[in-house]
C-alpha positions in Angstrom: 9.3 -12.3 9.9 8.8 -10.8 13.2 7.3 -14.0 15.7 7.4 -17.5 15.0 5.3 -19.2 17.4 6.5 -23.2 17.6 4.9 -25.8 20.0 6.1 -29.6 19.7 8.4 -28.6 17.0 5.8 -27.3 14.5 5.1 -23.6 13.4 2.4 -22.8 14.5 2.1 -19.1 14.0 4.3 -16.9 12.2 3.7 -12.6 12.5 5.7 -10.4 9.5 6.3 -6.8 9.2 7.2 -5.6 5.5 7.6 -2.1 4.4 7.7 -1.8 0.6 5.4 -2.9 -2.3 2.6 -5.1 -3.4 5.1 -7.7 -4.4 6.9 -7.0 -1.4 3.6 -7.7 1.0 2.2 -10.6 -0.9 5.9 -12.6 -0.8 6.0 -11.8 3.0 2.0 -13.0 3.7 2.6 -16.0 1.5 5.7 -16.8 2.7 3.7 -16.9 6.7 1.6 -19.3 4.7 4.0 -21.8 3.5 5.8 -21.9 7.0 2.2 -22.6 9.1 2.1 -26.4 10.6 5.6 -27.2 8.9 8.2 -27.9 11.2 11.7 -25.8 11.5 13.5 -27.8 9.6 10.9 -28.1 6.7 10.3 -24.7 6.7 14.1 -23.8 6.0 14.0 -25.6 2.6 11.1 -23.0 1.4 12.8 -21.0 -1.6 12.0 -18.2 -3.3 11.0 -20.1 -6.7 8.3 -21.6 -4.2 7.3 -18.9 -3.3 7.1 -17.1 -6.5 5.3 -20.2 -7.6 2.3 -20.2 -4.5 1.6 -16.8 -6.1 1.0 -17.2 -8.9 4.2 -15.6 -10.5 5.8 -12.2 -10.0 7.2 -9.5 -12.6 10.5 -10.4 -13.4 11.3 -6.6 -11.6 9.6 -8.0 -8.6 11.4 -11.5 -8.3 13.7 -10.1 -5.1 10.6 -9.7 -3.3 10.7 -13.3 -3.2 14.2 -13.7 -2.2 13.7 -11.3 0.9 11.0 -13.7 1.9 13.1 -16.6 1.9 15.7 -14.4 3.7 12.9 -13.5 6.3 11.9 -17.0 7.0 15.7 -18.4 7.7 16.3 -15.1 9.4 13.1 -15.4 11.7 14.4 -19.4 12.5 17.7 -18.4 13.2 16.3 -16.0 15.8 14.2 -18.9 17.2 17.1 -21.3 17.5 19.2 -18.2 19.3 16.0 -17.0 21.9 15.6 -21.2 22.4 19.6 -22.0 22.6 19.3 -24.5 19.9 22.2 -25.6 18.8 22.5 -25.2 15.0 24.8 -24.8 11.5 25.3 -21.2 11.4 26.3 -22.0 7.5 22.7 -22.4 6.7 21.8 -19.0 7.2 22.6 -15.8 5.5 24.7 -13.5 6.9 22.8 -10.3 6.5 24.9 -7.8 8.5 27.5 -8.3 5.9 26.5 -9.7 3.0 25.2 -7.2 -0.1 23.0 -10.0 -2.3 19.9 -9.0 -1.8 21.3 -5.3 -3.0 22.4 -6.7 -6.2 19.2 -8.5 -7.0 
């Protein structure tokens, strides 16, 4: 996710960028969806099995498209709480610039 736009604590808009596939474009846009009018808190317990679900399914080839999404959206908070200095539990989020999961899915 590229923007999250928040006012009184609720997402109000969200912007993505995604470079790859179908699957890879649809978990990203639907993933926008599920975050619109939630608040930040709400929006980090969106997984990928939701996700996966709102669309209807995905090939089982596909399913990491899904868990990028959910990496996006806790990604694209953490940012928020950073740019906003709010405080927060840095366990909650994924540690992309050193973790290799979403290589092995």
């Amino acid at each position: 996710m590229k923007k999250v736009e928040v006012h009184y604590g609720i997402i109000a808009d969200v912007r993505f960028e995604t470079f790859g596939c179908g699957s890879a474009i649809a978990s990203s846009s639907m993933a926008t969806e599920m975050v619109k009018g939630r608040s930040i808190e709400d929006a980090l317990t969106i997984t990928n099995k939701q996700v996966v679900e709102a669309l209807g399914g995905l090939p089982a080839h596909k399913l990491h498209c899904s868990v990028l999404a959910e990496e996006a959206i806790k990604s694209a908070v953490r940012d928020y709480y950073e740019r906003n200095g709010v405080p927060y539990d840095k366990s909650r989020f994924p540690n992309c610039e050193s973790c290799a999961s979403c290589q092995m899915v």
